[in-house]
Every structure is written in structure tokens, then in C-alpha cells.
MARKELO-614836 format. One record per residue (C-alpha): residue in three letters; x negated, y negated, z negated. Coordinates in nm, 2 decimals, padded with zeros to 4 digits, m for minus. Example, Ala and Ser with C-alpha at 12.3 -4.5 7.8 and 13.67 -1.06 7.14 Angstrom:
! MARKELO-614836
+------+--------+--------+--------+
| resn |     xx |     yy |     zz |
+------+--------+--------+--------+
|  Ala | m01.23 |  00.45 | m00.78 |
|  Ser | m01.37 |  00.11 | m00.71 |
+------+--------+--------+--------+
END
This chain:
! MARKELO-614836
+------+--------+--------+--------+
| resn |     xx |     yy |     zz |
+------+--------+--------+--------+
|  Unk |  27.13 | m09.78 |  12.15 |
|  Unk |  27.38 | m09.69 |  11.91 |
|  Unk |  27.39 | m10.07 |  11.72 |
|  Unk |  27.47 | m10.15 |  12.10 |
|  Unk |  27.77 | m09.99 |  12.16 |
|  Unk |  27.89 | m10.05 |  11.82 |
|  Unk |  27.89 | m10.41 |  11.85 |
|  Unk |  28.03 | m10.34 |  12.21 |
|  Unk |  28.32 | m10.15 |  12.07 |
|  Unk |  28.39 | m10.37 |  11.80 |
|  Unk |  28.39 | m10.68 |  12.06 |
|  Unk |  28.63 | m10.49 |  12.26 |
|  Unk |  28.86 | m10.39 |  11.94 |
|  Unk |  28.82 | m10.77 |  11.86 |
|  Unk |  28.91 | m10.90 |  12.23 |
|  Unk |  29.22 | m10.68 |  12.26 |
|  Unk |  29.38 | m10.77 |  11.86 |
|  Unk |  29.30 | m11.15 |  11.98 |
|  Unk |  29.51 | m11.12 |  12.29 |
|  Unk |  29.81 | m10.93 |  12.16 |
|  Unk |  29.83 | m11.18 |  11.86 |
|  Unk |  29.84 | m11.46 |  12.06 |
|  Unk |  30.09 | m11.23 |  12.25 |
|  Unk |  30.31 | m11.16 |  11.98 |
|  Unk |  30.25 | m11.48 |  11.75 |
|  Unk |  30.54 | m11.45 |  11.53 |
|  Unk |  30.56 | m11.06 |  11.50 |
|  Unk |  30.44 | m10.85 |  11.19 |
|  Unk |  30.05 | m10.78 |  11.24 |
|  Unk |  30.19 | m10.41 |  11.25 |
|  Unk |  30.34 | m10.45 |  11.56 |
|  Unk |  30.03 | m10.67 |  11.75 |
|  Unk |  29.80 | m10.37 |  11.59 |
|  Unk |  29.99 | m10.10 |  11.76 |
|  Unk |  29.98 | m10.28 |  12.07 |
|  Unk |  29.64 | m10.36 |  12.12 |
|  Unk |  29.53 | m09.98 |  12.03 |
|  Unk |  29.79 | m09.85 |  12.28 |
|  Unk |  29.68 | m10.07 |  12.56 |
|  Unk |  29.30 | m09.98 |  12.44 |
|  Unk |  29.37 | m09.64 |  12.47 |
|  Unk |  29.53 | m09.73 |  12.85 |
|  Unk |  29.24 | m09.89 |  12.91 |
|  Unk |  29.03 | m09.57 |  12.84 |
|  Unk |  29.22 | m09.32 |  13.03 |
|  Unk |  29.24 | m09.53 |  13.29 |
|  Unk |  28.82 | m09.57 |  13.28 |
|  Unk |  28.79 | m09.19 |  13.24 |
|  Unk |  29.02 | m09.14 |  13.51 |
|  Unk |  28.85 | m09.36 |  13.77 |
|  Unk |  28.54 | m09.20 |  13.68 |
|  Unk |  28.41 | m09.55 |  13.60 |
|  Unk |  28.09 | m09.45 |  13.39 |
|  Unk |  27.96 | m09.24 |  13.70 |
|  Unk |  28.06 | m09.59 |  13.91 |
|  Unk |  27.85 | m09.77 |  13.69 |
|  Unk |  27.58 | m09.60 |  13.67 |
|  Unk |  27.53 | m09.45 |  14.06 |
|  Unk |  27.25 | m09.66 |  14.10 |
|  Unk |  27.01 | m09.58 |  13.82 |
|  Unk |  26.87 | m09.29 |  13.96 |
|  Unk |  26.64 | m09.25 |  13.59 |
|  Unk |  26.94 | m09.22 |  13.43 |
|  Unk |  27.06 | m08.88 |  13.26 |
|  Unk |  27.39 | m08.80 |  13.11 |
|  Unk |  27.27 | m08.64 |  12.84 |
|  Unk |  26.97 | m08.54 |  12.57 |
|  Unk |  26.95 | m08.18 |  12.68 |
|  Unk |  26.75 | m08.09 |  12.31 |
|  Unk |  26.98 | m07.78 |  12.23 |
|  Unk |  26.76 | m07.42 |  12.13 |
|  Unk |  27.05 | m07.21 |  12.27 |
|  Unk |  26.95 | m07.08 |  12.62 |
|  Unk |  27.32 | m07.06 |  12.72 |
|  Unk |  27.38 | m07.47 |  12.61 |
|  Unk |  27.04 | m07.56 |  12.79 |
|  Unk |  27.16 | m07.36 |  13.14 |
|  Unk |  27.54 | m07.57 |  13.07 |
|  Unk |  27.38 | m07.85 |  13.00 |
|  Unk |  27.19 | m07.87 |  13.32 |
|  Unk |  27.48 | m07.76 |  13.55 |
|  Unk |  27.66 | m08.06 |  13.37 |
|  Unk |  27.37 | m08.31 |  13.44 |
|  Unk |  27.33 | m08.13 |  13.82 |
|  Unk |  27.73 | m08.16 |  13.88 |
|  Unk |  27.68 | m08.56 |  13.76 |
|  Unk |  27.37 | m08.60 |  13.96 |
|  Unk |  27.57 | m08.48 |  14.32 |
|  Unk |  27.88 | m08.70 |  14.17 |
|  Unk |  27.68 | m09.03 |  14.13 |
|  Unk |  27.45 | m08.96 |  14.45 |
|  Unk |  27.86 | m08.92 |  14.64 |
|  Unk |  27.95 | m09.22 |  14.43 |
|  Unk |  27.66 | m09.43 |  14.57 |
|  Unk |  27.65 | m09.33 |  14.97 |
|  Unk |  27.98 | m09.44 |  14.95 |
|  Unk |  27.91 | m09.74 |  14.78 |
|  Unk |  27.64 | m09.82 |  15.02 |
|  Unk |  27.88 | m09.78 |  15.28 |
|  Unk |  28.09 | m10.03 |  15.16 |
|  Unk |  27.87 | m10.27 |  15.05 |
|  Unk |  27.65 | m10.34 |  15.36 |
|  Unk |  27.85 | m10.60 |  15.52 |
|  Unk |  27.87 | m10.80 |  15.20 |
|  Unk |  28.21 | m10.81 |  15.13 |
|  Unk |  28.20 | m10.84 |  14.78 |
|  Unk |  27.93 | m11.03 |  14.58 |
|  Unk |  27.81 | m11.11 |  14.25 |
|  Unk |  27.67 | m11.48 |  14.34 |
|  Unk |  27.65 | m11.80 |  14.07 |
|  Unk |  27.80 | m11.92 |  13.75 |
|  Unk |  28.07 | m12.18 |  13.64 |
|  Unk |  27.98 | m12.39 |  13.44 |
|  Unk |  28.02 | m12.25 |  13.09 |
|  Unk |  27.81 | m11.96 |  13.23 |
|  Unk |  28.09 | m11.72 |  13.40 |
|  Unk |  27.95 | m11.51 |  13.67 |
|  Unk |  28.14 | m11.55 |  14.01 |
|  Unk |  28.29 | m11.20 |  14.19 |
|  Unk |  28.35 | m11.33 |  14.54 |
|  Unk |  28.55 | m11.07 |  14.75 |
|  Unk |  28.59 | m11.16 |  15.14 |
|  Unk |  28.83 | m10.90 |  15.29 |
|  Unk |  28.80 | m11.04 |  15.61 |
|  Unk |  28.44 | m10.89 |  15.59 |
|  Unk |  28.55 | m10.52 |  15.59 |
|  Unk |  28.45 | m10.36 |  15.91 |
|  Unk |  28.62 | m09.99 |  15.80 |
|  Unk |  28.89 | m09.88 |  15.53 |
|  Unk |  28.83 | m09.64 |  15.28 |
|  Unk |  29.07 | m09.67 |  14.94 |
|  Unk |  28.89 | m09.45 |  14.70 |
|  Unk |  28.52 | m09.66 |  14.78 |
|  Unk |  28.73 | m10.01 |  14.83 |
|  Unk |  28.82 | m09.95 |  14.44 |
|  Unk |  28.50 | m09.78 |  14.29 |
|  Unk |  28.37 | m10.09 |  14.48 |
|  Unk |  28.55 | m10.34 |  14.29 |
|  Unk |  28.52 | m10.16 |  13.99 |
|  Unk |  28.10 | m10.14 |  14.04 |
|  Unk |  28.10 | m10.56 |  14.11 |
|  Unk |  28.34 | m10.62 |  13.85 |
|  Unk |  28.13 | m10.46 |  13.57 |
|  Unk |  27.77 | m10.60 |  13.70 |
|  Unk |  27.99 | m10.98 |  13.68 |
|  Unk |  28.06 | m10.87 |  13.35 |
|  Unk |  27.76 | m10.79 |  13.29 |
|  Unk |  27.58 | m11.09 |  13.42 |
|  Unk |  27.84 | m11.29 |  13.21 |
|  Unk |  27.73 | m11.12 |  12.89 |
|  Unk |  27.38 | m11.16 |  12.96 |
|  Unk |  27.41 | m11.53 |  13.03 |
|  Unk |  27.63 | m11.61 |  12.78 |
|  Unk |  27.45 | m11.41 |  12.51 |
|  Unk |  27.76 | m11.15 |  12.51 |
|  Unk |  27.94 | m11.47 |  12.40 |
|  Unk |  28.16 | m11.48 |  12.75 |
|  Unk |  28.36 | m11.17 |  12.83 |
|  Unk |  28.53 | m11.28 |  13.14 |
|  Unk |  28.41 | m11.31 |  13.51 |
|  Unk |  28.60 | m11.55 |  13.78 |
|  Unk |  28.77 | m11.34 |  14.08 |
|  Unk |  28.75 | m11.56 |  14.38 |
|  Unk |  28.90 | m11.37 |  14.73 |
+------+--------+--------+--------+
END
């Protein structure tokens, strides 16, 4: 919902100002500001460029990219050759995934004790190579950790432990 992904982006505003003022401690708020928005923006690109919504989502086959409700005939017939371009992008997204995944090299398995989901990566595990899957893959179990964090902790947690 939109109330969601408000308090989602202002959590995420909050998290990065928090980090660059303890960062910069003794610097002008100014420069701690400017800081946290430029690595926010980083942050961003780098989502949009590893196609990381797509990554997310390539396993919730109900899900559409959009509310296709537009009266123009020419937005309805781009509207579904977006959706059908992201359908063939997530079903590509998740073969691979699938790939990767079946000899259960990385996991999403248990909690510390203040309620931090556990990624557990075992590299010795990996029975082929395939760099573009190998990081969509980490990518796909680092958000479900963060999201099994969130949900445990009543979005009070943000951070997951990495154990390889």
C-alpha cells in the first residue's frame, strides 16, 4: 500500500542520515545530509541497475507491474507489452534462480537472538558457475533475510547476519 512504502522510505531516509551522522559526528549536519542522499541515490541506481525489483519479485507469479486502467487504446496495447516484456524477464529471472538454488547453497534458516534472520551461504555447495544468477541469487536471499528480519522484529530490525 502506499502508507507502506511511505513508512519504508522514510525508514530508509532515517537509516542512512543515522549512519552518516555517526559517520561524520563532528561535521555540519549539511555535510552528513549530502552524504546520506548521495549514497541513497547510489543505492538506487545500483537497485535499478541489477534489476533487483524483477529479482524480488520472480517468484510471485500473481504479481503485475502495473494497474493497466488507462482509456487510451495505444497506453492499454504499451501497457501490456510492458507487463509481457516483465513477465518473460521475471520467468528468465527465476529458471535461473532455480538453477542456482537446487543444491542449497544459500539459505535463509534461523534467527539470533534479538530476532536477526540468518543468510547462510556455502560455496563449497556450488556444483556450476554462472556470475549474473550467483548475484541475482544473493541479492533474492538477501532481501527475503531482510524481510524475515522485518517481519520478526516488527520492522524494528533492518539487518540480517551473513554467515559463508
Amino acid at each position: 500500500s502506499e502508507e507502506d512504502r511511505d513508512k519504508h522510505a522514510k525508514a530508509m531516509i532515517f537509516r542512512y542520515l543515522q549512519a552518516e551522522q555517526k559517520v561524520h559526528p563532528n561535521s555540519p549536519s549539511e555535510q552528513w545530509e549530502a552524504a546520506a542522499l548521495d549514497k541513497m541515490k547510489k543505492t538506487l541506481a545500483f537497485r535499478v541497475e541489477k534489476n533487483v525489483d524483477d529479482i524480488r519479485l520472480c517468484f510471485d507469479k500473481t504479481h503485475s507491474s502495473s494497474s493497466s486502467s488507462s482509456e487510451n487504446e495505444e497506453e492499454k496495447k504499451a501497457d501490456d507489452s510492458y507487463e509481457e516484456e516483465k513477465r518473460k524477464e521475471r520467468t528468465r529471472i527465476r529458471k535461473g534462480l532455480e538453477d542456482r538454488f537446487q543444491n542449497g547453497a544459500s539459505v535463509v534458516r534461523g534467527y539470533t537472538k534479538d530476532g536477526r534472520a540468518l543468510f547462510l551461504n556455502f560455496p563449497r555447495t556450488e556444483t556450476s558457475w554462472n556470475e549474473e544468477f550467483f548475484i541475482a541469487g544473493n541479492i533474492y536471499t538477501i532481501e527475503r533475510a531482510l524481510a524475515c528480519t522485518e517481519r520478526n522484529t516488527d520492522g524494528e530490525k533492518s539487518k540480517i547476519v551473513v554467515m559463508y
